[in-house]
ChimeraX commands (.cxc) that place a marker at each C-alpha (Angstrom):
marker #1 position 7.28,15.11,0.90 radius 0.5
marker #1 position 6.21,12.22,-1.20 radius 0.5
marker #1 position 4.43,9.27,0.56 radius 0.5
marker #1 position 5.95,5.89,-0.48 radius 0.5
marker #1 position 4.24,2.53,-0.41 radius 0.5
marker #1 position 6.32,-0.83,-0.78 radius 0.5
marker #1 position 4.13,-3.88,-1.26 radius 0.5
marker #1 position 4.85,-7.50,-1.43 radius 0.5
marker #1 position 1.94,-9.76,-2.27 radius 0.5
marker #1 position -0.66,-10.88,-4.57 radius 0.5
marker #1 position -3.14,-8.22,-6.36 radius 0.5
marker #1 position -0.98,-5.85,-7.86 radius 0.5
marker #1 position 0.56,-6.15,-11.51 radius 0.5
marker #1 position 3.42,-7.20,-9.82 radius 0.5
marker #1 position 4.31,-9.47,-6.44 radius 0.5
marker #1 position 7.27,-6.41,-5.53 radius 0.5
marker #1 position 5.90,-2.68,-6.43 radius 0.5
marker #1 position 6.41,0.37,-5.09 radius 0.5
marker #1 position 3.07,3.35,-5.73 radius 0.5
marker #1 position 4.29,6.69,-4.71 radius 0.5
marker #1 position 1.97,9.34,-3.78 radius 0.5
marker #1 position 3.18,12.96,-4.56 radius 0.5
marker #1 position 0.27,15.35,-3.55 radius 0.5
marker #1 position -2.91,14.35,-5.87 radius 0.5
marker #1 position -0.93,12.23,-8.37 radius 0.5
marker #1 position 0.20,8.46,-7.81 radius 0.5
marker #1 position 2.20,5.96,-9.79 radius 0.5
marker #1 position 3.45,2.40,-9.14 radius 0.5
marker #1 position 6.85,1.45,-10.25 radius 0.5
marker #1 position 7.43,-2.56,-10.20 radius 0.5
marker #1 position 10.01,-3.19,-7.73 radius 0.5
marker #1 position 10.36,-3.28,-3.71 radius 0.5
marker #1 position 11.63,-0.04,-3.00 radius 0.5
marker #1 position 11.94,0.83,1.31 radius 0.5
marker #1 position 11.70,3.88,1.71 radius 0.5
marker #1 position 14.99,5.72,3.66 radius 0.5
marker #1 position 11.91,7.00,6.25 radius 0.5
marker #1 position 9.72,4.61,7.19 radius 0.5
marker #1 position 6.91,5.35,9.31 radius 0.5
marker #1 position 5.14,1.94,9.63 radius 0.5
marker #1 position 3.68,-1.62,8.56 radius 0.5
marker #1 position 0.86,-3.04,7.40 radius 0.5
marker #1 position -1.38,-6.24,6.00 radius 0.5
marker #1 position -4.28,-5.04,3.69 radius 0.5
marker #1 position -6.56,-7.59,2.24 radius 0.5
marker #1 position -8.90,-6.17,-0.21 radius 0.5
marker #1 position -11.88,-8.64,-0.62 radius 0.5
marker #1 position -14.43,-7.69,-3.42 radius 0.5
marker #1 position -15.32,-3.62,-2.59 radius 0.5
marker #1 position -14.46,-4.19,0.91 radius 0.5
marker #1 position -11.16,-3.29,2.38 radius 0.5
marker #1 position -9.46,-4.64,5.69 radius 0.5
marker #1 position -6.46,-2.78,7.07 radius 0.5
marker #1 position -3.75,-4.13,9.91 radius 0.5
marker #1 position -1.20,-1.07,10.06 radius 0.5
marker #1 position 1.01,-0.02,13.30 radius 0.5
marker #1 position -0.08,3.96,12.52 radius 0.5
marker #1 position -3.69,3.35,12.53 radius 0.5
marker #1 position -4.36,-0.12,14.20 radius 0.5
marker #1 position -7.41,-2.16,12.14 radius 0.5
marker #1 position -9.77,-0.25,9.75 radius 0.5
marker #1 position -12.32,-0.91,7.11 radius 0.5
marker #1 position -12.65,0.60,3.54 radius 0.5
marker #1 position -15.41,0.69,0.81 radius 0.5
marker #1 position -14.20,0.52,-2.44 radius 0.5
marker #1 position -16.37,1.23,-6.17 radius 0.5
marker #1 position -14.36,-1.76,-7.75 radius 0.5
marker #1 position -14.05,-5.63,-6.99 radius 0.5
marker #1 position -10.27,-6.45,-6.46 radius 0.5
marker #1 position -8.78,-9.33,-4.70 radius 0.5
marker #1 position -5.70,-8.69,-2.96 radius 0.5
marker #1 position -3.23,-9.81,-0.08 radius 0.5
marker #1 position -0.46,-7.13,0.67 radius 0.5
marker #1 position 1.90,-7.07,3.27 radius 0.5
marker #1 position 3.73,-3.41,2.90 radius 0.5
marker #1 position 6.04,-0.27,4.31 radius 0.5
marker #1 position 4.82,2.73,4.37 radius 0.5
marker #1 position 6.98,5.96,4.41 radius 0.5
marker #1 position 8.39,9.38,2.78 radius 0.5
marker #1 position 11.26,10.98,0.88 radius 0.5
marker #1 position 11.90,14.00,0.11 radius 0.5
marker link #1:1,2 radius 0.2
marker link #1:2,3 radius 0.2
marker link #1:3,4 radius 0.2
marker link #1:4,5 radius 0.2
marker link #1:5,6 radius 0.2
marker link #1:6,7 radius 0.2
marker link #1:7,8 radius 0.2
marker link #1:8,9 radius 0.2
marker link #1:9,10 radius 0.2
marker link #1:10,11 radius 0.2
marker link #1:11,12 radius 0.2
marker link #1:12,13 radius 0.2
marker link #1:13,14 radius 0.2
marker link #1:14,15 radius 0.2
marker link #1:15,16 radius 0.2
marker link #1:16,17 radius 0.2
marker link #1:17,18 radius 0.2
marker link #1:18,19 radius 0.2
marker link #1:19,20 radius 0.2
marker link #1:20,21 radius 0.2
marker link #1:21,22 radius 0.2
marker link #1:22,23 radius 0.2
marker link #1:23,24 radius 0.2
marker link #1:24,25 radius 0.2
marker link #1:25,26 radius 0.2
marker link #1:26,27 radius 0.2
marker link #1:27,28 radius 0.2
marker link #1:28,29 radius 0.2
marker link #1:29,30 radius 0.2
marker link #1:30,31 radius 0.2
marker link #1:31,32 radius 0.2
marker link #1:32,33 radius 0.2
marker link #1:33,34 radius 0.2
marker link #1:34,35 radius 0.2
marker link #1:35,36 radius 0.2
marker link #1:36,37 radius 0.2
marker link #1:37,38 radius 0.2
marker link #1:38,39 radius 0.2
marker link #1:39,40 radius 0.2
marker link #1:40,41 radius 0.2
marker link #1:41,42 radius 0.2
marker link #1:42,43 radius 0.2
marker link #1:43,44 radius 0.2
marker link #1:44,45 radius 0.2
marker link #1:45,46 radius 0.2
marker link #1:46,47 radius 0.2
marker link #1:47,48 radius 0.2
marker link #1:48,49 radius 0.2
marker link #1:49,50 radius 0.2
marker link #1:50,51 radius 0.2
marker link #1:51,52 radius 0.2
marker link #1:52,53 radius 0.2
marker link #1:53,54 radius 0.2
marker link #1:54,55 radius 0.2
marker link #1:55,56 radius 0.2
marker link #1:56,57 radius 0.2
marker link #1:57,58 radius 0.2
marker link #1:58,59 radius 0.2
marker link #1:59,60 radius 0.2
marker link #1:60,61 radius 0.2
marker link #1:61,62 radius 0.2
marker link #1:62,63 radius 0.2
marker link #1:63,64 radius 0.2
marker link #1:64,65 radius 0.2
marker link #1:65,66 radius 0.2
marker link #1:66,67 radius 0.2
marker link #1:67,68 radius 0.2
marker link #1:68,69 radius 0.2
marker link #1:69,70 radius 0.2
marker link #1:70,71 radius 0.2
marker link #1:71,72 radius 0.2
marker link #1:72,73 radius 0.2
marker link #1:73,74 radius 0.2
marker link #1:74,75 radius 0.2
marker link #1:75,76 radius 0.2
marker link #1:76,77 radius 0.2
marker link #1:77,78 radius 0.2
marker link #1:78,79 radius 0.2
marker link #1:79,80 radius 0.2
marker link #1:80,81 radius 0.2
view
């Protein structure tokens, strides 16, 4: 199964992309693509190295990252096959 990520929102090359995780390899496409399985929501606002997380799988979580970004993301998280 490949996990698929549809963002909308400021940070990424584009305000609509799509990153698609297939086991340790990732790419981005730049369009809003929902995924036919979709198994939840979430805000992510990446401030500096420090991630914050809203999601309805995992509630609210914190991230360290190595890199400064600034970025506001609402997305849908989900698979195909």
């Amino acid at each position: 199964m490949k996990k698929v990520y549809a963002e909308i929102g400021f940070g990424n090359d584009t305000f609509l992309s799509t990153e698609i995780e297939e086991g340790e390899s990732e790419y981005r496409i730049p369009k809003f693509s929902v995924p036919p399985k979709i198994n939840g929501y979430y805000f992510r606002f990446w401030i500096f190295k420090k991630v914050f997380i809203f999601s309805t799988n995992k509630g609210f979580e914190t991230k360290d990252k190595n890199r400064n970004k600034l970025k506001i993301l609402f997305g849908i998280s989900g698979e195909i096959s």
